[in-house]
N, C-alpha and C positions, 0 to 999 in steps of 0.2 A: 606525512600523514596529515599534519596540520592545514600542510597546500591542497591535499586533496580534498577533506571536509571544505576548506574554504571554496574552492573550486565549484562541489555539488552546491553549497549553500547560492552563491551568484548566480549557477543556472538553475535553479529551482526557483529562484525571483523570479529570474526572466520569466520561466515558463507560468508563474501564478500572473505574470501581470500582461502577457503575452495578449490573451483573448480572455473575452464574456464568456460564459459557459453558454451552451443551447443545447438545445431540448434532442436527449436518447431516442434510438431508435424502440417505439414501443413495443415491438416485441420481442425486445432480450425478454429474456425470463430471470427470477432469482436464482441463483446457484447454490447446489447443498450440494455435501463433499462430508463422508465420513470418515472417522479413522477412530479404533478404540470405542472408549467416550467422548470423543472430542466431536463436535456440529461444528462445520467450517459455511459460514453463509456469504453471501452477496460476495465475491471476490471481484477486484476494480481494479484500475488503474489509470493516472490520465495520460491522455495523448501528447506527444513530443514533438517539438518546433522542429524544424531540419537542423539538424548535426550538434541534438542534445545528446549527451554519453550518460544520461542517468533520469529515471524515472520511478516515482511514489508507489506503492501498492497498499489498497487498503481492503479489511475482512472482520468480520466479524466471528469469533470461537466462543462457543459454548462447552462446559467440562460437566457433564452431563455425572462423570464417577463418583468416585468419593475418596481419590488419590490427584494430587495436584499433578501435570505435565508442564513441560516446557516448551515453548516456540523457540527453537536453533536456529533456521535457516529455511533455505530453499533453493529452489532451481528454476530456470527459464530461459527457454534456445536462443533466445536473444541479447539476453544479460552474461555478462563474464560473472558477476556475482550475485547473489541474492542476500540482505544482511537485512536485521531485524536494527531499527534506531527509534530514538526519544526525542520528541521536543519537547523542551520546558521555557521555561521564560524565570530569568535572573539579574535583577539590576534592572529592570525596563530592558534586557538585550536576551532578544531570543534564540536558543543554544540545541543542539541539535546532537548526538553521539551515538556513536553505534554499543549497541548491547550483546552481548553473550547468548542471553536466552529472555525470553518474555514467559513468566507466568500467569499460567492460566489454572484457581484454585477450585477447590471440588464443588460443585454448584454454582460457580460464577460463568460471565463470560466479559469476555474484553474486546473493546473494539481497535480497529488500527484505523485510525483517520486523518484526516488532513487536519498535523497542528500538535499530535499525538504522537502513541507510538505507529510505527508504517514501519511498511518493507521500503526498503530502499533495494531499486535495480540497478546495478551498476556496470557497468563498462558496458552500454548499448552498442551491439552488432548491428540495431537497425531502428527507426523512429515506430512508436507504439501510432497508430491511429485509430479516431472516434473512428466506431462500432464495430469494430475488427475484433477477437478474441483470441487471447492467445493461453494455450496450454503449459504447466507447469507443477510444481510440485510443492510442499508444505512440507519439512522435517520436523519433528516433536522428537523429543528427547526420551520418553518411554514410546507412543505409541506411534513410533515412523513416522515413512513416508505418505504422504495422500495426494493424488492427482489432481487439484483443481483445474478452471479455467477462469482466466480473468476476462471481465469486459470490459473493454477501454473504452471510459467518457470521454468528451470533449476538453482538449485544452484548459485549464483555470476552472474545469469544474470543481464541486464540495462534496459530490454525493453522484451515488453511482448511476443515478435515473441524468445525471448531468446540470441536476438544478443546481442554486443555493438554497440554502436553510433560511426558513421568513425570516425578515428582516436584517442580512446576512448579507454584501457582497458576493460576487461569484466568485472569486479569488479569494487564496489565501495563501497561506504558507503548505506545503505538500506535508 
């Protein structure tokens, strides 16, 4: 387990120092995805170097009810797995673990972003590329399944239009 975490964390360097990020195709659209109460927005992902075996996902959930849900998992034809993980920062060393579930409480919403928590794709069947979209699933723990569709930014992008954030490098950690 250890080799493996350590394993994704080397190619997820590669991949944030890999390339600049450049500019999305403008006319992806924003993505909305229901299920329940839950508002599933913007769903992302970045693009993969040849013969990386793992890739980021990031989205925005809103819990619209007034009962908390959980983020379990997911699915994607190109990933052997989908797993929800955390970054934190401890000792000056940035630390990364897969989680159980992510809550999402009643009126809130939580983002997954690069540096955060994120989906992590794992065991890639195939490289994600800018502006290609790939179809997949969200599990919550009360209210299912939900079909999104992710759109894959650029290489080392921060954000799903493929920029960074002002004053921000285009790289970071996934």
């Amino acid at each position: 387990m250890r080799a493996l975490v350590l394993a994704s964390l080397v190619a997820l360097a590669g991949l944030a120092l890999a390339l600049p990020a450049v500019a999305q195709n403008p006319a992806a659209t924003e993505a909305v995805a229901k299920v329940g109460d839950l508002v599933i927005e913007a769903p992302w992902a970045r693009a993969t170097p040849g013969g990386a075996k793992v890739a980021g996902g990031y989205l925005k959930i809103t819990n619209k009810g007034s009962a908390p849900d959980r983020l379990v998992g997911g699915t994607l034809p190109v990933a052997g797995a989908v797993e929800v993980h955390e970054m934190s920062m401890a000792n000056n060393v940035m630390n990364m673990r897969r989680i159980d579930a992510l809550e999402i409480k009643p009126g809130a919403s939580v983002e997954l972003k690069p540096g955060g928590f994120h989906l992590m794709f794992m065991d890639l069947k195939e490289g994600l590329k800018a502006g290609q979209t790939i179809k997949g699933t969200l599990v919550f723990e009360k209210a299912g399944s939900v079909a999104i569709e992710y759109l894959v930014a650029p290489i080392g992008a921060a954000s799903r239009d493929g920029k960074a954030p002002a004053g921000k490098p285009a790289h970071s950690m996934h």
